[in-house]
N, C-alpha and C positions, 0 to 999 in steps of 0.2 A: 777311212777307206772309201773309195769310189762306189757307188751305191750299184751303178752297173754290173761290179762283180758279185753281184746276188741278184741278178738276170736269168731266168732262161723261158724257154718255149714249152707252154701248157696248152696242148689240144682242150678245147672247149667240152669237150664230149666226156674230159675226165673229170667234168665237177658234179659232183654227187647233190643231188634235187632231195634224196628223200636218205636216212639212214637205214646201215644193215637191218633186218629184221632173222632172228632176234641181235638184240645190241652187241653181244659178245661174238655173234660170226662175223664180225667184220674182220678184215686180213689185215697183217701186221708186219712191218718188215723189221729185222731187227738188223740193227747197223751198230757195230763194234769196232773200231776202229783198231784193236788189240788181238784182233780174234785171227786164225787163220784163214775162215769165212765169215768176212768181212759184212757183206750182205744176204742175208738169211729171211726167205719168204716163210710166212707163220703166220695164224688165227690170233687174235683178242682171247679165244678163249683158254689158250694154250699158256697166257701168262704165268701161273702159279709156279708151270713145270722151268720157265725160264729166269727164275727168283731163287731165290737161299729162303732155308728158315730163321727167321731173324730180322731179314730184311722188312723195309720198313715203306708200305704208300700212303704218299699225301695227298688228299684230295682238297678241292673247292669244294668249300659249301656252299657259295654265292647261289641266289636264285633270281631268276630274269626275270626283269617287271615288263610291261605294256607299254616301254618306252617310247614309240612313235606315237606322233599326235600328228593328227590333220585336221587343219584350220583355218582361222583369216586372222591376216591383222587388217583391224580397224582406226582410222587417221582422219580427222574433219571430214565425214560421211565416204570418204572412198577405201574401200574393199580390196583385197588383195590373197587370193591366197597361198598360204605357206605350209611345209611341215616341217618340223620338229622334234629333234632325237634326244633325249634327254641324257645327258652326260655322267656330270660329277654333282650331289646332293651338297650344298653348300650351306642351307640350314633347314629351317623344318620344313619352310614354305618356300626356298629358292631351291633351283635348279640351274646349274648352266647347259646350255644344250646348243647342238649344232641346228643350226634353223636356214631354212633351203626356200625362195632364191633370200641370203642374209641381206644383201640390196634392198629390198622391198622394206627390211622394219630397221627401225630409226627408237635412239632412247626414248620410252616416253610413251611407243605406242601402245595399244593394246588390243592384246592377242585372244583372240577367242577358238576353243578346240571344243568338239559341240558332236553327241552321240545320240541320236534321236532328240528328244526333248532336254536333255542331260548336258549342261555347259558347267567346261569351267574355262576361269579366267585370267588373265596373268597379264604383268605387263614389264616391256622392253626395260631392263636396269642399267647394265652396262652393254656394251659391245666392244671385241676385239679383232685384231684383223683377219684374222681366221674362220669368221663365220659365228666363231662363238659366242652366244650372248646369255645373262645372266635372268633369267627369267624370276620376278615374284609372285606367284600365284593368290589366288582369293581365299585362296583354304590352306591350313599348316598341318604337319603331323600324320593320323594316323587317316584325317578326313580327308588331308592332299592324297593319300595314298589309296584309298578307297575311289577317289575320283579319276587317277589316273589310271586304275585296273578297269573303271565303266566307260573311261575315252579313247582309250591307247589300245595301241598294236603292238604285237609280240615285232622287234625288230630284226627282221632278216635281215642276212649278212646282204650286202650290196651283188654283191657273184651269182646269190639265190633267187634275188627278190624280182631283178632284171630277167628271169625265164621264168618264173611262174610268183602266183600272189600268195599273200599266207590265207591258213586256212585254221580249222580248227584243230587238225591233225596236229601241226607246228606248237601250240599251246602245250600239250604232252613230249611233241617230240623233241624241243629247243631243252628242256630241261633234264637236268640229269638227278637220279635216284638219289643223289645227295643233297639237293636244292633247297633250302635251310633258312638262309638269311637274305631274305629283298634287296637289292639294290643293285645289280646289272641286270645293263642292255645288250648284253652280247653273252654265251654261253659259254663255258670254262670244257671248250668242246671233247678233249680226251676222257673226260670224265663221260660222256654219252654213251661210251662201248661198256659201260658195266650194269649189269644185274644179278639180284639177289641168288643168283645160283651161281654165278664166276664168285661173287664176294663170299663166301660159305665155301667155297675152294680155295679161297686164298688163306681162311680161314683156318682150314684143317691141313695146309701144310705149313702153317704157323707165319703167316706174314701178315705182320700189324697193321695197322690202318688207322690213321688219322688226318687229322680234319684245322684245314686254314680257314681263310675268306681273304678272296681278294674282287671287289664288286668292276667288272668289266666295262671300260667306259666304250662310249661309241667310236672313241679315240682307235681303237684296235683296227677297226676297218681302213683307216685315214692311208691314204697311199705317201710314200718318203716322196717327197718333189724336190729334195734336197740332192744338189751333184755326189757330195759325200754325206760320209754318218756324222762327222763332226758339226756340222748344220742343219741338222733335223731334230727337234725340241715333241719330247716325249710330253703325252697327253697324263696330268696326275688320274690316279686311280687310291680309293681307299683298300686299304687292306690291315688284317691282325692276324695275328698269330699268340696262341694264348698261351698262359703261363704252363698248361698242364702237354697241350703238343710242344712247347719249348722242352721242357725239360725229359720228354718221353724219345723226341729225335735224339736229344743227346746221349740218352743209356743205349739206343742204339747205334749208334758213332762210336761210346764206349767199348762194344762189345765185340766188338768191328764185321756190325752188317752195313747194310749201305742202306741210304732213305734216294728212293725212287719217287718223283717228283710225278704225280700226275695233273700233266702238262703244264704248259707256259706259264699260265697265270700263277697258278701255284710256287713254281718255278722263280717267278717273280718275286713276292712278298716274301719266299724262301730265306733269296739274296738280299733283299734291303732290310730284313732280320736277321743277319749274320754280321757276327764282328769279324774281325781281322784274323784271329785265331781259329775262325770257321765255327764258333759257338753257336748255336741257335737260339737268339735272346728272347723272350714277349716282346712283342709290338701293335701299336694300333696307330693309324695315323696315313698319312698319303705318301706314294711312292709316285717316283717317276722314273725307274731305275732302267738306263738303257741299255741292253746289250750286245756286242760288237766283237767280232774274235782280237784277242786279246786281252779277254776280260776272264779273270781270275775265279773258277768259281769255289765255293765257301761253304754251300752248306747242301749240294745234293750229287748223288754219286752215280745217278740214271734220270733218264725222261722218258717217256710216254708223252706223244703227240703226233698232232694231224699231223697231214698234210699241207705247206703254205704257200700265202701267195709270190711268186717272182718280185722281189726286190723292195720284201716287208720288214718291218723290224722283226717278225716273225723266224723267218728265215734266216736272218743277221745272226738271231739267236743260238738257234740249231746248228750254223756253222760255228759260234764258236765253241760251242758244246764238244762236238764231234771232228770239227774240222771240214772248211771250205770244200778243199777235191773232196772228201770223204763225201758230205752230202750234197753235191753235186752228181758223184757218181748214183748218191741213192735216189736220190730224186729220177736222175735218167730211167734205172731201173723199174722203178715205181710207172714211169709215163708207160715207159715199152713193155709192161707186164700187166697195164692195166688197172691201176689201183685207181679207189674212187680219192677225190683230193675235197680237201676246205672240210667246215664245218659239220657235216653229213659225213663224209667221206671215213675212210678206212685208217689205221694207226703205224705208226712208228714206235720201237724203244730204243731207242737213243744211249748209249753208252760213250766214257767220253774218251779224247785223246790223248794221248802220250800219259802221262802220271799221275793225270788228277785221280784216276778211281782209285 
């Protein structure tokens, strides 16, 4: 499909700098494409009432590391500096990571990211044309990881970081009540609208709650430059899904509730742990799973998600979820009504089109 047709006009004034306070007031619209009111304005907090008992949320546990690093690469005594997004964990001591201007480092050289007196060090392994380069650092493990929480920056989404800088607020605010297992640089952002008093509602009207991981690369920011989707090569991401939410989604699929997917990422590793039959198998391992309307889904029967960007795989998604016109029209409504958008911003629940639920 032509990447254009997931275009449109986002007034600048609707991207959300800081989130709802408290997390659950943020506003939600719910879009059904089955329904006779199709587009329905509603509170985060209001979910529990818009669920069956039975029904089933899956969350990310992913937790966001300190993945910006600002630095220099160093080259027969000349200086240069660069920053660095750290991507996909490739073993204990590498990293691949998006590195800005990529021009400037060449295989070989070495890069130094430096916090007061506090350096650590790495050097250029491979590079590809994309920017990305495989970084091997001085430290492996649990000490690499120790070092890049004393170097690194919480990395704001590109929409945020360009009107205001991070602070220490963002350290609390970037992470969601589920945040579990280290290893993204981006925030599993629908899961931000919940706290321990919506979760204890969801609770008491009997709707389950379980738990993925799918670690967010820097990949998610990347803009499609590609004319179509068939030409745009998805950024891999780790993700599992365990033997015990495998087989907990399935009894409810059994019982016929539906598993409400909270958000994309989730959403994600959902679908590349699904067979053909719609099974929800265990899985650990890297996905790059792209989605495009016309894409068959398998194993969730609602979403929960932001607001995204014009002509993201984000959005590619949620059309074919719901259906093109359908979220086109929700998106308008969303502008002309004022909702906050991106990673801060306000929610969608997502129901899908024609016969998948």
């Amino acid at each position: 499909m032509r990447v254009d047709q997931f275009d449109f006009e986002l007034p600048p004034e609707r991207i959300a700098l800081r989130p709802a306070r408290p997390r659950d007031a943020a506003r939600m619209l719910v879009v059904d494409p089955q329904a006779d009111m199709v587009l329905k304005d509603d509170t985060v907090r209001h979910l529990p009432g818009l669920l069956q008992p039975g029904d089933a949320l899956v969350f990310n546990d992913t937790r966001v590391i300190p993945a910006q690093l600002e630095g220099r690469r160093e080259r027969d005594g000349i200086i240069a500096g660069i920053s660095a997004t750290l991507h996909l964990r490739a073993a204990p001591a590498r990293w691949k990571a998006f590195v800005r201007p990529a021009k400037k480092v060449q295989i070989g050289d070495r890069l130094v990211f430096q916090n007061n007196d506090f350096e650590l060090n790495a050097t250029a392994a491979e590079k590809s044309d994309g920017g990305e380069i495989l970084l091997v650092f001085d430290r492996s493990g649990p000490e690499l990881d120790a070092a890049i929480a004393e170097v690194g920056h919480i990395p704001l989404p590109p929409y945020i970081a360009q009107k205001r800088g991070e602070d220490e607020q963002d350290r609390s605010d970037y992470q969601t009540i589920f945040a579990n297992r280290e290893g993204a640089v981006a925030a599993p952002t629908a899961g931000l609208h919940f706290t321990e008093e919506l979760l204890r509602a969801l609770a008491e009207r009997g709707i389950e709650q379980h738990r993925v991981t799918l670690h967010v690369g820097a990949g998610t920011f990347l803009p499609v430059k590609a004319d179509d989707t068939v030409d745009h090569k998805m950024h891999a991401e780790w993700g599992e899904v365990s033997e015990e939410t495998a087989n907990a989604l399935l009894d409810v699929r059994k019982r016929g509730n539906r598993v409400v997917s909270v958000g994309t990422t989730s959403l994600r590793i959902l679908e590349s742990a699904a067979q053909a039959s719609g099974r929800i198998a265990p899985f650990a391992g890297e996905t790059s799973i792209f989605i495009t309307p016309g894409y068959e889904f398998k194993a969730i029967d609602a979403l929960m998600t932001n607001f995204h960007l014009p002509r993201s795989t984000l959005f590619m998604l949620v059309s074919a979820f719901s259906g093109l016109d359908t979220m086109r029209a929700a998106y308008r409504q969303a502008i002309s009504q004022e909702y906050r958008f991106y990673s801060y911003g306000d929610a969608s629940l997502l129901f899908p089109q024609g016969e998948a639920r």
